[in-house]
N, C-alpha and C positions, 0 to 999 in steps of 0.2 A: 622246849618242845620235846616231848617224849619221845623215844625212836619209833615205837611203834606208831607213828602216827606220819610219816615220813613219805609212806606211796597212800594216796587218793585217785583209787579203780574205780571209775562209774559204772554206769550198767551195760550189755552187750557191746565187750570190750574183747578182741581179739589180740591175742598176741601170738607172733609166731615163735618156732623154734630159737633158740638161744640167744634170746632176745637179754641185754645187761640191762635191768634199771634197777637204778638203788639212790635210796635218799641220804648216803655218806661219799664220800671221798677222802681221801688222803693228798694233799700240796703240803711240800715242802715239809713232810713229816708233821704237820697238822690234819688232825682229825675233822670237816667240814662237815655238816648236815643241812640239810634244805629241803622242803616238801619236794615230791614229783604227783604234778593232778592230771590225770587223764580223763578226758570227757566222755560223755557216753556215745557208743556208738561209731568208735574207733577201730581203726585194724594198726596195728604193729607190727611192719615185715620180719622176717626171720634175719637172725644177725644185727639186726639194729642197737646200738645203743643208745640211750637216754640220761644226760647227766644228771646232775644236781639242781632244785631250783628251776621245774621247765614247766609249763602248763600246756600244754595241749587241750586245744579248743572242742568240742563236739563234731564228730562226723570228720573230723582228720580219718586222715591216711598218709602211710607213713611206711615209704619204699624200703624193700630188704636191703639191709646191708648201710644204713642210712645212721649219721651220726646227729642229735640232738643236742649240743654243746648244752652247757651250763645258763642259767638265765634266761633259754628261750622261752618266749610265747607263741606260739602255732597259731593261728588264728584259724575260727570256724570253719569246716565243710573247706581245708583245702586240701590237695596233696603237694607231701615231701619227700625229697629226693636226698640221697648226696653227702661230702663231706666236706664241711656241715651242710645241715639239711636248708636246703633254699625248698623256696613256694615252685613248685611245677605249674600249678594251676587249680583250677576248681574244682570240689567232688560235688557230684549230683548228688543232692538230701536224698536221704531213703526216709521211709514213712514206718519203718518195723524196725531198725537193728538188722544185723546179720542173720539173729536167730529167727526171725520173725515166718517166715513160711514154718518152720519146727514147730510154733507156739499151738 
């Protein structure tokens, strides 16, 4: 898989301030790659990081300061907390994206 090909941003995707995601790592002085897919319609707290290998569902939300371990999957429309990120509960679907009153 080519690196460039490594983060998959949907559409009306917010990320906050110093937000880590990247589709490499380093274990044990190996080099690791893995997709990171975020769905559309997502917010990413500020500070969060996101490992290797994580899918994040559509309409996630995802609390500042909130760890994403390696291999997760986020499932649709919830919110996540935490280290690591556990399910808090449910996001209300929005019908526009974040941008959508702007459009």
């Amino acid at each position: 898989m080519p690196i460039t090909n490594l983060l998959d941003i949907s559409d009306d995707v917010v990320i906050g301030a110093d937000v880590h995601m990247s589709g490499h790592t380093v274990e044990n002085g190996v080099v690791k790659t893995a997709r990171v897919r975020v769905g559309s319609n997502v917010t990413i707290g500020l500070g969060s990081a996101i490992d290797i290998d994580v899918d994040i569902g559509d309409g996630c939300q995802i609390g500042a300061f909130t760890l994403v371990p390696k291999h997760a999957r986020l499932e649709p429309h919830a919110v996540y907390v935490g280290i690591p990120a556990r399910r808090l509960g449910d996001h209300a679907i929005s019908t526009g994206g974040p941008f959508a009153a702007s459009r």
